[in-house]
PDB file of N, CA, C, O and CB in Angstrom:
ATOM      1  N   UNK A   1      -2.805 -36.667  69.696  1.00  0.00           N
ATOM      2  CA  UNK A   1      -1.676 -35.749  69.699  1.00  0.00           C
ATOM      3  C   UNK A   1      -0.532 -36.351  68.916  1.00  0.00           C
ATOM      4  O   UNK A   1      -0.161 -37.523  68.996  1.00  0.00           O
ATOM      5  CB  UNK A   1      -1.235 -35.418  71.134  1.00  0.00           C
ATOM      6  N   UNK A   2      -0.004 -35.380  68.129  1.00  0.00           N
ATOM      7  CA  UNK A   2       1.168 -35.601  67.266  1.00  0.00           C
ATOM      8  C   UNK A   2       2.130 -36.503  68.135  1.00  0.00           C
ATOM      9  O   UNK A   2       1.874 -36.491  69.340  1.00  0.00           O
ATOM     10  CB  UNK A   2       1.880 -34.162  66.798  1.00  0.00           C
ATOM     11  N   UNK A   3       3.278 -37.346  67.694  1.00  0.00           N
ATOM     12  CA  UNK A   3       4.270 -37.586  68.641  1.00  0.00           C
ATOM     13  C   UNK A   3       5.889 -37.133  68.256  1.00  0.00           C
ATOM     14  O   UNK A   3       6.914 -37.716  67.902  1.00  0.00           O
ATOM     15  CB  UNK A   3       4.154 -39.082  68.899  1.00  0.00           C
ATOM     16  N   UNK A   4       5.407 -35.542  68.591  1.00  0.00           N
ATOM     17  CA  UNK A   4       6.693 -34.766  68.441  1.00  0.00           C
ATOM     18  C   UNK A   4       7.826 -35.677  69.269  1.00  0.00           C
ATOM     19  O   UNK A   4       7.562 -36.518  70.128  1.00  0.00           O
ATOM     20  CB  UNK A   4       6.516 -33.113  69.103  1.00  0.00           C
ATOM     21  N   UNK A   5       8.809 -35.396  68.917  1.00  0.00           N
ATOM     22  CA  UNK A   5      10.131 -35.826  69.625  1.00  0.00           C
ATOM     23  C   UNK A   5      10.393 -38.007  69.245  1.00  0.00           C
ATOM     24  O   UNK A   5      11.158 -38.954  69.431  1.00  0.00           O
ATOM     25  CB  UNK A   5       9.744 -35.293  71.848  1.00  0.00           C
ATOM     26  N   UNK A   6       9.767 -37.814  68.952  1.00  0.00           N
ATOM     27  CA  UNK A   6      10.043 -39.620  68.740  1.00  0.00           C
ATOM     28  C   UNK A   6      11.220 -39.710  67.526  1.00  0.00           C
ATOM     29  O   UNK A   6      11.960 -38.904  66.962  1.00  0.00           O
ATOM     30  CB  UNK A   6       8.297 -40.646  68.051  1.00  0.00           C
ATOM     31  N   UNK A   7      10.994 -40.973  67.465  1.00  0.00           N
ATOM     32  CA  UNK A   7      12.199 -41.241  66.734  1.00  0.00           C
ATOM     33  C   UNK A   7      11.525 -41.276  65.247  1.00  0.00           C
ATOM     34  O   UNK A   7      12.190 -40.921  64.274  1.00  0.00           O
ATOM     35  CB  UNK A   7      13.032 -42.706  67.254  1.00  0.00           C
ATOM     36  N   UNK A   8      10.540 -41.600  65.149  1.00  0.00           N
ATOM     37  CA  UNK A   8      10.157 -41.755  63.719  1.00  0.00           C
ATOM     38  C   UNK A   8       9.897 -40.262  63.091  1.00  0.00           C
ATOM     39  O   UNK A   8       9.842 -39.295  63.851  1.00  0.00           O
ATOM     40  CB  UNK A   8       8.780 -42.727  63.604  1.00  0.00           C
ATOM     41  N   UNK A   9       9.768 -40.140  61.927  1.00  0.00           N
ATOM     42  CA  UNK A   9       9.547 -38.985  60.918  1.00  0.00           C
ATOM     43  C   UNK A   9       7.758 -38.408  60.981  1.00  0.00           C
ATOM     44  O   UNK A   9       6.935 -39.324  61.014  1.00  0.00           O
ATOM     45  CB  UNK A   9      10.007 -39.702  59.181  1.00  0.00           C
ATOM     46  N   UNK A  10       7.429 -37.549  60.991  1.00  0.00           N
ATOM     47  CA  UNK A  10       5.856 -36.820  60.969  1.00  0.00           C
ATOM     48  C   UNK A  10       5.981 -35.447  60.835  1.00  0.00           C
ATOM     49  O   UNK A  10       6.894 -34.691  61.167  1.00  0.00           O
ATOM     50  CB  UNK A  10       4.934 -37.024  62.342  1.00  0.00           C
ATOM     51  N   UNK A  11       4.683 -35.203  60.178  1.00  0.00           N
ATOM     52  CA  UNK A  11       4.342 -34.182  59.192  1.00  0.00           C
ATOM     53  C   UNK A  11       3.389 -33.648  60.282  1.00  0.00           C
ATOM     54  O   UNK A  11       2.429 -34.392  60.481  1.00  0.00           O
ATOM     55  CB  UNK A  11       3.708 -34.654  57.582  1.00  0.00           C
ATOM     56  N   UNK A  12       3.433 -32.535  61.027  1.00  0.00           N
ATOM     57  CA  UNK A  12       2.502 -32.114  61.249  1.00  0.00           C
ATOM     58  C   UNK A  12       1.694 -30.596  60.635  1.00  0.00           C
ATOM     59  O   UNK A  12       2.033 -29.913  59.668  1.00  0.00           O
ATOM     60  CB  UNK A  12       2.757 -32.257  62.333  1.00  0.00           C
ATOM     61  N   UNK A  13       0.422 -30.370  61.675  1.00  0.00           N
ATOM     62  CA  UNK A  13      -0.298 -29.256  60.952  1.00  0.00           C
ATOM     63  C   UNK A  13      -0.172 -28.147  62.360  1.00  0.00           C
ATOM     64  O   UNK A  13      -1.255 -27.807  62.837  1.00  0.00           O
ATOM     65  CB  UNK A  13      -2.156 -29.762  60.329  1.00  0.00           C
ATOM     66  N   UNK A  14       0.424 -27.884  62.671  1.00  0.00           N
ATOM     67  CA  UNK A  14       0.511 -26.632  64.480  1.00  0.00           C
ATOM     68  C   UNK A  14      -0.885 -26.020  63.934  1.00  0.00           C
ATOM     69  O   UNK A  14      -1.473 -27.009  63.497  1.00  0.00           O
ATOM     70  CB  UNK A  14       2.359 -24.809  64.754  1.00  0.00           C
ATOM     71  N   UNK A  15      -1.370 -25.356  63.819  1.00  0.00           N
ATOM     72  CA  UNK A  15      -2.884 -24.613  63.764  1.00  0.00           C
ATOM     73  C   UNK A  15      -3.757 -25.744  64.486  1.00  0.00           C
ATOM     74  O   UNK A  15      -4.650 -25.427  65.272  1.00  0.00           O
ATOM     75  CB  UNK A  15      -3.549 -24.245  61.966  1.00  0.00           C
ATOM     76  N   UNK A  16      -3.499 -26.901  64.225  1.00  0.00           N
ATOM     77  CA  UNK A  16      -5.390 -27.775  64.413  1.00  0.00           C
ATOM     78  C   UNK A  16      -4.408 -29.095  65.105  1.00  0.00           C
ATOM     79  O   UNK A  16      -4.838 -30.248  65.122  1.00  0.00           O
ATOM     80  CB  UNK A  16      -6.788 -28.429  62.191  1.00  0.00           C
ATOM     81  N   UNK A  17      -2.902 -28.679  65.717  1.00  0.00           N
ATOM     82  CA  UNK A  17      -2.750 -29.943  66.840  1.00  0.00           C
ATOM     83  C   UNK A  17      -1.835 -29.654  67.953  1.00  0.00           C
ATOM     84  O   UNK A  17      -1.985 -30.322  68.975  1.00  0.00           O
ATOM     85  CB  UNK A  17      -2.149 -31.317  66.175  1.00  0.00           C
ATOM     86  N   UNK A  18      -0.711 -28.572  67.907  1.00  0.00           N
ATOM     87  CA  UNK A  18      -0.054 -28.322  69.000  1.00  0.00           C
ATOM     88  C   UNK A  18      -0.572 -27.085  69.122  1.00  0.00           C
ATOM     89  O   UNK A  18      -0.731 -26.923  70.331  1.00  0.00           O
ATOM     90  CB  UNK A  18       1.369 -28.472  69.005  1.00  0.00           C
ATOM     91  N   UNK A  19      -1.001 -25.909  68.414  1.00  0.00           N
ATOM     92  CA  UNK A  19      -1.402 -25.108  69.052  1.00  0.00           C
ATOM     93  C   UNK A  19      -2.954 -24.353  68.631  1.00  0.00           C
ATOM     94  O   UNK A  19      -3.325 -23.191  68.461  1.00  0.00           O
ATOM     95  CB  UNK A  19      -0.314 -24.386  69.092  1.00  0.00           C
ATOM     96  N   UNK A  20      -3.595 -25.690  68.576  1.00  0.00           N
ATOM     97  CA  UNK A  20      -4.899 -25.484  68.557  1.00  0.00           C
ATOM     98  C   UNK A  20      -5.754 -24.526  68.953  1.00  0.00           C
ATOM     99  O   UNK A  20      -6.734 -23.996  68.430  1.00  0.00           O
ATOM    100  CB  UNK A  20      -5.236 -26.195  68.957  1.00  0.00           C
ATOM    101  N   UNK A  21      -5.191 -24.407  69.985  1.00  0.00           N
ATOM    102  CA  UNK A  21      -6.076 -23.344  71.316  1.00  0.00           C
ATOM    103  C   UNK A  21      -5.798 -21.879  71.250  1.00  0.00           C
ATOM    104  O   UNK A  21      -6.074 -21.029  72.096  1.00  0.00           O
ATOM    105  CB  UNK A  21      -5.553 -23.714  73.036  1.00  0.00           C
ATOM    106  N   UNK A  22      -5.217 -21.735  70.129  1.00  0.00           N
ATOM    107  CA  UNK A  22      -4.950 -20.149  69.494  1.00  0.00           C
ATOM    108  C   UNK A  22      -5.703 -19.920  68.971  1.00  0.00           C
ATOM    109  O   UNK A  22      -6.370 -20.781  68.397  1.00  0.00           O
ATOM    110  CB  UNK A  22      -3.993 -19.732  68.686  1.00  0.00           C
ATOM    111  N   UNK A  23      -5.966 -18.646  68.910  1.00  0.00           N
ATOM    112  CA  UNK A  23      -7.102 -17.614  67.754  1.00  0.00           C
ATOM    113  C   UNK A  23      -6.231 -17.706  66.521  1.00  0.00           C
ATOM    114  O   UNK A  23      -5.103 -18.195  66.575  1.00  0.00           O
ATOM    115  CB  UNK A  23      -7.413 -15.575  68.226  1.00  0.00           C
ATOM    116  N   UNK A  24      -6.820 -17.183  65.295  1.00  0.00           N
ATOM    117  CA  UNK A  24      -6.233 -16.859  64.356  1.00  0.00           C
ATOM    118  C   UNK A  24      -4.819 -15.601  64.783  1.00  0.00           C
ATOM    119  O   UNK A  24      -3.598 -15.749  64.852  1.00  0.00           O
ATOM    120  CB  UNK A  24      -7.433 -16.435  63.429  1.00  0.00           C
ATOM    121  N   UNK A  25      -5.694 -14.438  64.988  1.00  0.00           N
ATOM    122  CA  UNK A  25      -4.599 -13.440  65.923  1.00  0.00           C
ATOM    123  C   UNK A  25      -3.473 -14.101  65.708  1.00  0.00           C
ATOM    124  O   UNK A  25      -2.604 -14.200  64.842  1.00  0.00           O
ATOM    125  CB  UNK A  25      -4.820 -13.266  67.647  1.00  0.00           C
ATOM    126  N   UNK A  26      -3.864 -14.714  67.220  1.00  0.00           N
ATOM    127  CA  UNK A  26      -2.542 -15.266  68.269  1.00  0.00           C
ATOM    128  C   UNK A  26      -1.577 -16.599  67.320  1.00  0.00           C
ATOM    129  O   UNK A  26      -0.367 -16.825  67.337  1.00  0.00           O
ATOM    130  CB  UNK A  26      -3.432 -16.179  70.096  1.00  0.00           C
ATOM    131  N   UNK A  27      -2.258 -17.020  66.854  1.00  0.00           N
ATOM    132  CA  UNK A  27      -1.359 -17.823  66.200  1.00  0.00           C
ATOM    133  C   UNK A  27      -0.411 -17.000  65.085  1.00  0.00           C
ATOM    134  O   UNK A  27       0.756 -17.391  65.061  1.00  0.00           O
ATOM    135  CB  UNK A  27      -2.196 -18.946  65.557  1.00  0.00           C
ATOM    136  N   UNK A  28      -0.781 -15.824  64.080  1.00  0.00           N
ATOM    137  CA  UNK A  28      -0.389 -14.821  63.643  1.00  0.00           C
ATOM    138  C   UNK A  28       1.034 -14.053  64.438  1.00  0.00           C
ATOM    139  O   UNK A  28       2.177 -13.824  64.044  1.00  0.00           O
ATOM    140  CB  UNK A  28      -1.597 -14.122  63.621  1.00  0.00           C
ATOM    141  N   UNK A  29       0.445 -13.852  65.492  1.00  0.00           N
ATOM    142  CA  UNK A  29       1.856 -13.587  66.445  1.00  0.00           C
ATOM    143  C   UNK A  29       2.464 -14.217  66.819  1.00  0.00           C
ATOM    144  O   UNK A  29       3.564 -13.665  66.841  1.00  0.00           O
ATOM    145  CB  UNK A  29       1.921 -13.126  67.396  1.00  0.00           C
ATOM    146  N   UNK A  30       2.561 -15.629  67.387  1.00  0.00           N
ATOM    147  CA  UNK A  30       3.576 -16.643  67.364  1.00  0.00           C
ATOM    148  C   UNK A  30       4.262 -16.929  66.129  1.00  0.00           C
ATOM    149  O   UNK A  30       5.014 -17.896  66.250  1.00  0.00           O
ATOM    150  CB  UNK A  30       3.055 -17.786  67.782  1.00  0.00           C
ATOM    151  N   UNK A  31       4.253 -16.388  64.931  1.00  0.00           N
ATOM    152  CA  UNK A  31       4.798 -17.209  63.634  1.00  0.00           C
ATOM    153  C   UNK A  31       4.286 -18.117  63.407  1.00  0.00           C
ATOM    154  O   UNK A  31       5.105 -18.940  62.998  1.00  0.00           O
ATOM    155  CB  UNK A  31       5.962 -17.643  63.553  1.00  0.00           C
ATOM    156  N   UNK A  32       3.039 -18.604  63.438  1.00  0.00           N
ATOM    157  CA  UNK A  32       2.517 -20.415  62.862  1.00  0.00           C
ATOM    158  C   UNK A  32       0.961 -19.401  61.737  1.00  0.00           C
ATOM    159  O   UNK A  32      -0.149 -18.938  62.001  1.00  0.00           O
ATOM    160  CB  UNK A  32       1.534 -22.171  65.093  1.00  0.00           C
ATOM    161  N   UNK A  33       1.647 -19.494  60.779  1.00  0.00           N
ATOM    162  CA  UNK A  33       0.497 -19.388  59.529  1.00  0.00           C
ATOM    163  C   UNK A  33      -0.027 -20.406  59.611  1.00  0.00           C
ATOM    164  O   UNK A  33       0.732 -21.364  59.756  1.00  0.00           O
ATOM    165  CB  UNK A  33       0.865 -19.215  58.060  1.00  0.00           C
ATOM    166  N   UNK A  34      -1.698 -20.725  59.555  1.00  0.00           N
ATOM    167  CA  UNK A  34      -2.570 -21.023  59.233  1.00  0.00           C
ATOM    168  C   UNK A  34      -2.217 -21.994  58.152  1.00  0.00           C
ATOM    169  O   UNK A  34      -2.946 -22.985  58.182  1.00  0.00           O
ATOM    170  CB  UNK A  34      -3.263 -20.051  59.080  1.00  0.00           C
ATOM    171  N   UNK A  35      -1.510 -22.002  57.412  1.00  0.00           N
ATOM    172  CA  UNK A  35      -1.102 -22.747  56.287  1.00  0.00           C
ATOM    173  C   UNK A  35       0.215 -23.628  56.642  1.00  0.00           C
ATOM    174  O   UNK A  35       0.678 -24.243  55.682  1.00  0.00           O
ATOM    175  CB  UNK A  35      -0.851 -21.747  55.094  1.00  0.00           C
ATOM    176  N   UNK A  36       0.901 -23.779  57.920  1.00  0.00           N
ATOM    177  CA  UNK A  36       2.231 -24.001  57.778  1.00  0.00           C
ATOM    178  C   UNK A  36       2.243 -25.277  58.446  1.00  0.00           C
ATOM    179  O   UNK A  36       1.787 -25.312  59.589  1.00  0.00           O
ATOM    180  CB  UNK A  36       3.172 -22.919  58.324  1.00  0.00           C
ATOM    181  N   UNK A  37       2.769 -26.517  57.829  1.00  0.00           N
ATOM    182  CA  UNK A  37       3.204 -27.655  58.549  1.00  0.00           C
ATOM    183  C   UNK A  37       4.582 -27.913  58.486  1.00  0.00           C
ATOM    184  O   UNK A  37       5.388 -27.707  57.578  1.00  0.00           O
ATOM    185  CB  UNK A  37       2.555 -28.756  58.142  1.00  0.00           C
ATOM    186  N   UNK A  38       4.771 -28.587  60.034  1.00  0.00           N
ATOM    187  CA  UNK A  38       6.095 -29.204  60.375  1.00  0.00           C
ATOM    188  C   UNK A  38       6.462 -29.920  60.273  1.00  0.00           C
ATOM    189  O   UNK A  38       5.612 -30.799  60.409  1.00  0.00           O
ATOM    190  CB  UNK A  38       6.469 -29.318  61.044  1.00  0.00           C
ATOM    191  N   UNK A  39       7.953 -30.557  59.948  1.00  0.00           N
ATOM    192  CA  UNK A  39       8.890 -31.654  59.146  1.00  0.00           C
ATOM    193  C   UNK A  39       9.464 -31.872  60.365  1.00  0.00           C
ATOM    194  O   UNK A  39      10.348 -31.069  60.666  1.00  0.00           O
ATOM    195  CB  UNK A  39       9.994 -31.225  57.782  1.00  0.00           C
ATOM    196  N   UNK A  40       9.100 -33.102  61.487  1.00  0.00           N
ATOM    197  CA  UNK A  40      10.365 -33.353  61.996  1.00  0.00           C
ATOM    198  C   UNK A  40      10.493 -34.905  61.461  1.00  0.00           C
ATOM    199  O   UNK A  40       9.655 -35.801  61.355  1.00  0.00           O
ATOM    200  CB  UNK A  40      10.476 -33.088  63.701  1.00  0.00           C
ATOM    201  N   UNK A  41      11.895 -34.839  61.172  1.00  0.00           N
ATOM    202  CA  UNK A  41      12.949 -35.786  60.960  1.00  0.00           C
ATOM    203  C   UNK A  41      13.303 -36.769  61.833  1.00  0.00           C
ATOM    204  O   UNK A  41      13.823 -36.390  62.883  1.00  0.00           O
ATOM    205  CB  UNK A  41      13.959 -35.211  60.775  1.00  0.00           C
ATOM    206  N   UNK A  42      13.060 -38.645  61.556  1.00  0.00           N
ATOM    207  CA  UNK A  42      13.471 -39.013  62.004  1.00  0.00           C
ATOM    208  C   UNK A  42      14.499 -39.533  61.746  1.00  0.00           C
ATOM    209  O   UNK A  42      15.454 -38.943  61.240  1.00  0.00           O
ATOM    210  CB  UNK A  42      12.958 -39.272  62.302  1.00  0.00           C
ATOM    211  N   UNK A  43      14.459 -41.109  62.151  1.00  0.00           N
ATOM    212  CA  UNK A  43      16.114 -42.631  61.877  1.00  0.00           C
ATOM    213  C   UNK A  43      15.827 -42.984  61.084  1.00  0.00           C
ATOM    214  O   UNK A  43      16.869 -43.521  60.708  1.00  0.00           O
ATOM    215  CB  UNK A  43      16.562 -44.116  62.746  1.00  0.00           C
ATOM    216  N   UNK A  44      14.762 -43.275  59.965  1.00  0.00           N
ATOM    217  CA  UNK A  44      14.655 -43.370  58.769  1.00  0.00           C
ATOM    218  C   UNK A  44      15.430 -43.062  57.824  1.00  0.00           C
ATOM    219  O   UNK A  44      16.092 -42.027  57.751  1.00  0.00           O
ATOM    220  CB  UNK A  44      13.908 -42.991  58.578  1.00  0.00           C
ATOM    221  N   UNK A  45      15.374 -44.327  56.707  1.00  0.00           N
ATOM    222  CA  UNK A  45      16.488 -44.087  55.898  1.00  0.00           C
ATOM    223  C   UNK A  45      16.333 -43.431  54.951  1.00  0.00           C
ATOM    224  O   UNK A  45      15.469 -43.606  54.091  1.00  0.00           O
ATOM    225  CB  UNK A  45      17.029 -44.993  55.504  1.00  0.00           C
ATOM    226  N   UNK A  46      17.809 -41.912  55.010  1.00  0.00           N
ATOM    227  CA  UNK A  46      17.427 -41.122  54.190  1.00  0.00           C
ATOM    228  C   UNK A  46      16.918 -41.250  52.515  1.00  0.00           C
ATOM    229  O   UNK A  46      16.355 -40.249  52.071  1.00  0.00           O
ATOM    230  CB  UNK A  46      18.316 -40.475  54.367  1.00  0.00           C
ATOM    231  N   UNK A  47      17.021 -41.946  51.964  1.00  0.00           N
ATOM    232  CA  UNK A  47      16.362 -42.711  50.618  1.00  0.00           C
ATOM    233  C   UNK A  47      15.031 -42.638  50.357  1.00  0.00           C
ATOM    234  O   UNK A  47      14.461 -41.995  49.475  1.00  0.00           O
ATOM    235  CB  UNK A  47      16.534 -44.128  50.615  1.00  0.00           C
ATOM    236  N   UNK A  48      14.392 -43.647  51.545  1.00  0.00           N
ATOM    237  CA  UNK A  48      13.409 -43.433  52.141  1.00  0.00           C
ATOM    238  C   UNK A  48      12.390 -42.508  52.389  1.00  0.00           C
ATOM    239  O   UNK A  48      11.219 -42.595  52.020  1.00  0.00           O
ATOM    240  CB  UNK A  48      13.692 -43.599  52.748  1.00  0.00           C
ATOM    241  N   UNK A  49      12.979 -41.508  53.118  1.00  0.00           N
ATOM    242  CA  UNK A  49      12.336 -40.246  53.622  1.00  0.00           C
ATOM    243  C   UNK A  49      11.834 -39.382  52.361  1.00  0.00           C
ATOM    244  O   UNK A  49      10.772 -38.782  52.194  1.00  0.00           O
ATOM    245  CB  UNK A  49      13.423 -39.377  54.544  1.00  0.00           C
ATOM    246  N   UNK A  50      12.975 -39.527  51.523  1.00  0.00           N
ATOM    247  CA  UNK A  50      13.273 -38.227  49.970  1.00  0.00           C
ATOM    248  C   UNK A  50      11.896 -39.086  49.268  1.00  0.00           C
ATOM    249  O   UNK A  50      10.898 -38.436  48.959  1.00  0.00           O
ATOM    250  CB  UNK A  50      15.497 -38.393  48.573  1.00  0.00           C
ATOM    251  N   UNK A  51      11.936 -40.258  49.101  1.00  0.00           N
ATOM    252  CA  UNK A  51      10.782 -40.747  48.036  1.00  0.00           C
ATOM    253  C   UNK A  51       9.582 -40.789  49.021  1.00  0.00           C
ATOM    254  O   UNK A  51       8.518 -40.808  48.403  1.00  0.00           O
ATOM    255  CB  UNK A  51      11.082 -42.409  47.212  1.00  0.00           C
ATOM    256  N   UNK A  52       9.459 -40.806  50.164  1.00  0.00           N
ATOM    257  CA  UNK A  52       8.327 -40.074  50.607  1.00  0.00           C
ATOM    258  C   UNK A  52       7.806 -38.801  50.486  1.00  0.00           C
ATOM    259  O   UNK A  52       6.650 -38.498  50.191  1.00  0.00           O
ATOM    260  CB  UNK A  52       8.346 -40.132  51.542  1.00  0.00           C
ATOM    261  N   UNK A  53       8.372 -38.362  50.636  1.00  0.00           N
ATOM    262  CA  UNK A  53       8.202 -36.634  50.650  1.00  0.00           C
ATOM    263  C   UNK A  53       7.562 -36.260  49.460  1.00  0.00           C
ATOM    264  O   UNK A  53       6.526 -35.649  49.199  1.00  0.00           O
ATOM    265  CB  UNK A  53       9.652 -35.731  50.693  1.00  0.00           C
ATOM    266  N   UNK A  54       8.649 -36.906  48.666  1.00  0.00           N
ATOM    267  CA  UNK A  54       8.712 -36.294  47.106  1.00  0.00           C
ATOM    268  C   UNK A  54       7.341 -36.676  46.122  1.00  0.00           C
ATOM    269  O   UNK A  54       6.815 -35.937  45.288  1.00  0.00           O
ATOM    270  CB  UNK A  54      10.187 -37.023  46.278  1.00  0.00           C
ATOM    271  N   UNK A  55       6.922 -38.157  46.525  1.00  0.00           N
ATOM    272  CA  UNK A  55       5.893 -38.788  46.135  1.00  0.00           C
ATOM    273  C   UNK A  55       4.514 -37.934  46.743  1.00  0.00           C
ATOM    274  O   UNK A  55       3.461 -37.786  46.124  1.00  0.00           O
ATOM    275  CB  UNK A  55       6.083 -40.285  46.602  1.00  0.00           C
ATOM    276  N   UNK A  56       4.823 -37.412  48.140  1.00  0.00           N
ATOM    277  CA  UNK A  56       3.722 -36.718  48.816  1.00  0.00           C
ATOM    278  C   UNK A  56       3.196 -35.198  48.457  1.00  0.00           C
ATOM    279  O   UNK A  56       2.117 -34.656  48.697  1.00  0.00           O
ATOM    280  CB  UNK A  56       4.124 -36.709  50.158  1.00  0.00           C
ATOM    281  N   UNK A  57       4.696 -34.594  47.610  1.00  0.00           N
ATOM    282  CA  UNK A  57       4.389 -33.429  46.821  1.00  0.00           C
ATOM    283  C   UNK A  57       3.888 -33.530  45.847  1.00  0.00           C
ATOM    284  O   UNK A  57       3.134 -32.623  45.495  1.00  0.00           O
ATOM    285  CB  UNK A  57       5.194 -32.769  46.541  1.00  0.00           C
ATOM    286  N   UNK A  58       4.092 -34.675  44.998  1.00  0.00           N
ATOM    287  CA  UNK A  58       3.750 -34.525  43.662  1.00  0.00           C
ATOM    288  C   UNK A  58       2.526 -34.490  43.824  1.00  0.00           C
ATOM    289  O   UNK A  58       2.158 -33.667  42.986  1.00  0.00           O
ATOM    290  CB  UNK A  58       4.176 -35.445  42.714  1.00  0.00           C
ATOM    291  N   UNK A  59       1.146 -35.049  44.663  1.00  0.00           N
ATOM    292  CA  UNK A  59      -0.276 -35.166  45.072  1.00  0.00           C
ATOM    293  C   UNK A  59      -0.285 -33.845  45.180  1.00  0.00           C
ATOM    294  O   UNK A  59      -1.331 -33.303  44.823  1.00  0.00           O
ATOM    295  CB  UNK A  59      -0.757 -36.033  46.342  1.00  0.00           C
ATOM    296  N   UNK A  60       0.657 -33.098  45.605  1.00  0.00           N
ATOM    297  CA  UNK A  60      -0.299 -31.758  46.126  1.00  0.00           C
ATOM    298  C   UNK A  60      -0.709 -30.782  44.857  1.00  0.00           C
ATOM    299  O   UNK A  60      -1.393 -29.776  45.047  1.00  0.00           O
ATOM    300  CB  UNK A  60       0.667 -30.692  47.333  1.00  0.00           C
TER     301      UNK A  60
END
C-alpha cells in the first residue's frame, strides 16, 4: 500500500492501489479515470522535486 499522508513525495496509480476494489463503472463514478495518477507532495526540496518530475516526464 501506497504511503499516502507521509512526509515524503509519491506518485500514485488509484485504479490498481487505493481503489482497487472498484469496477471500471464505479471507479468512472467516483472521478478516478483509469488513466489518472496522484501527486502528493512532500518536505522535499522544491529543486529537487521539479528535476524529478520533469526528468520523469521526459521518459514518458
Amino acid at each position: 500500500m501506497a504511503n499516502i499522508g507521509d512526509s515524503k513525495s509519491i506518485i500514485t496509480h488509484p485504479a490498481s492501489t487505493t481503489h482497487q476494489q472498484l469496477s471500471e463503472d464505479e471507479l468512472y463514478r467516483c472521478g478516478v479515470p483509469a488513466g489518472m495518477i496522484r501527486l502528493s507532495i512532500g518536505l522535499e526540496d522544491t529543486d529537487d522535486l521539479i528535476a524529478d518530475l520533469t526528468q520523469a516526464l521526459e521518459r514518458v
